[in-house]
C-alpha positions in Angstrom: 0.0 0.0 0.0 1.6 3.8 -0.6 1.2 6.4 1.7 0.4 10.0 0.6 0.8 13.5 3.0 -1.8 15.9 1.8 0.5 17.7 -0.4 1.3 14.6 -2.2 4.2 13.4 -1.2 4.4 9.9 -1.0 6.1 8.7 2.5 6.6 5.1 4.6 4.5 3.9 7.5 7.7 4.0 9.5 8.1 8.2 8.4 4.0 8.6 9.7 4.9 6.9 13.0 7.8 8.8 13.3 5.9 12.1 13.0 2.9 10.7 15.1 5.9 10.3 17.7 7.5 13.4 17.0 4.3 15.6 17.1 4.2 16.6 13.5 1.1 14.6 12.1 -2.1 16.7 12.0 -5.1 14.8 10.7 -7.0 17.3 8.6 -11.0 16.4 7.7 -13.1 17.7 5.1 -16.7 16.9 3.6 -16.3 14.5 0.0 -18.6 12.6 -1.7 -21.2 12.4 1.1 -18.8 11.7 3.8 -15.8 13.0 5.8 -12.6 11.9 4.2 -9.3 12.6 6.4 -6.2 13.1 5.0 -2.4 13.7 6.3 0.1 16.8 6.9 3.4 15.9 8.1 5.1 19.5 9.6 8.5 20.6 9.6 8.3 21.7 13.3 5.8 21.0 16.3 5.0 25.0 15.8 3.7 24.8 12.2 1.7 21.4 13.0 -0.1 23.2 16.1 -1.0 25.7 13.6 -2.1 23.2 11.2 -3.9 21.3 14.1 -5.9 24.4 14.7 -7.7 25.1 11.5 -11.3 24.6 11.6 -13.4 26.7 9.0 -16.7 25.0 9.9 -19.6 27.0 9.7 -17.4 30.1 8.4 -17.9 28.8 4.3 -20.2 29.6 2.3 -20.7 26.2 1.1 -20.4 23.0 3.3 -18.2 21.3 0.9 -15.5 23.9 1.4 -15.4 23.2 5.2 -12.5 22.0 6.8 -10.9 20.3 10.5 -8.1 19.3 11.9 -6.7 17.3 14.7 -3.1 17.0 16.3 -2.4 12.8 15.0 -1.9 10.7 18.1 -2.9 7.5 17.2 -0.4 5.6 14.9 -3.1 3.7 12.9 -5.1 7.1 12.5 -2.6 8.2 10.9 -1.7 5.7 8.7 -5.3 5.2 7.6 -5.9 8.8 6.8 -2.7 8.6 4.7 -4.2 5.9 2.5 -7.4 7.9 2.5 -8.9 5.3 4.4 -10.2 7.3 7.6 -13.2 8.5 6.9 -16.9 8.4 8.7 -20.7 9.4 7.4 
């Protein structure tokens, strides 16, 4: 399976725990296709990823599907799944 930050880069499972570990992996959510679909940012510091962390445009758009919110990654499989695109929920 490949791995993808949310910019596109393609990384390892063992570069997503690191940054779990390292507290550099925010989770960001948005709306898609009639669910929430989570995918990764991998910071450069623990700075930028509480700024990242911190985003939440909901109920500030002026259409749902531009909504989005984020969480500081803690869980190693969180992570990896919204990586794969795989965390989402309805």
């Amino acid at each position: 399976m490949r791995y993808y930050t949310s910019d596109g880069s393609e990384v390892t499972r063992d570069e997503i725990k690191a940054a779990v570990d390292a507290g550099l992996a925010v989770i960001r959510w948005q709306h898609g296709e009639w669910r929430n679909v989570a995918s990764l940012i991998i910071s450069k510091d623990a700075d930028e990823a509480e700024l990242a962390a911190e985003v939440d445009t909901i109920g500030e758009c002026w259409s749902m599907a531009d909504e989005q919110w984020s969480e500081l990654a803690t869980h190693h499989g969180r992570a990896i799944k919204a990586a794969c695109g795989q965390l989402v929920t309805t």
